[in-house]
C-alpha positions, 0 to 999 in steps of 0.5 A: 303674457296673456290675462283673462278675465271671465264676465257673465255668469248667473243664476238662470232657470231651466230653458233659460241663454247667458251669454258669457264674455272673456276679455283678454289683455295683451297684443296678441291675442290673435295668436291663441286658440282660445276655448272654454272649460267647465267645472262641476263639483267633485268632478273633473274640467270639463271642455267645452268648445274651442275656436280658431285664431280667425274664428273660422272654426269651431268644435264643440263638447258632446254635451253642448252641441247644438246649444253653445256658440262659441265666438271671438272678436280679435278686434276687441280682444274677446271671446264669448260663449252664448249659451241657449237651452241651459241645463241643471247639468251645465251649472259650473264654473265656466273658464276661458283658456287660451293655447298657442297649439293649433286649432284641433277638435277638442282642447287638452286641460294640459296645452293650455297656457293661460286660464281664466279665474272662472265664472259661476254659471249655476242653473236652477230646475 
């Protein structure tokens, strides 16, 4: 049993970085790909970025290419998500996910096995 919590979401302005944090419960933490989503309103969960179990490799959504960074600490047990250069549309619920599936170039809502509850990221124009 592997619990997430989410910490480090905010009200921002256009152009301005937060960094979020996942700190997860549990011995094996290591074993998962861990990864964030995000939610809109009325829209669907959105991936966002994944990182291997070493944190050697990462991949990213389109649309947070070249912004986000994702990172983990298996020492620690976290996981962030710096986010740089914020956008009205990256205001979401931001959620941490963690999957015993093998790193892959994007994460499926589907093969995730524990979610974090969210974090409110919500930036203004």
């Amino acid at each position: 049993q592997v619990q997430l919590v989410e910490s480090g979401g905010g009200l921002v302005q256009a152009g301005d970085s937060l960094r979020l944090s996942c700190a997860a419960s549990g011995r094996t933490f290591g074993s998962y790909t861990m990864g964030w989503f995000r939610q809109a309103p009325e829209k669907e969960r959105e991936f966002v970025a994944t990182i291997d179990r070493s944190g050697g490799r990462t991949y990213y959504g389109d649309s947070v290419k070249g912004r986000f960074t994702i990172s983990r600490d298996n020492a620690k047990n976290t996981v962030a998500l710096q986010m740089n250069s914020l956008k009205p549309e990256d205001t979401a619920f931001y959620y941490c996910a963690a999957s015993i599936i093998d790193f892959a170039m994007t994460m499926n809502p589907s093969n995730i096995n524990y979610w974090g509850k969210g974090t409110l990221v919500t930036v203004s124009s």
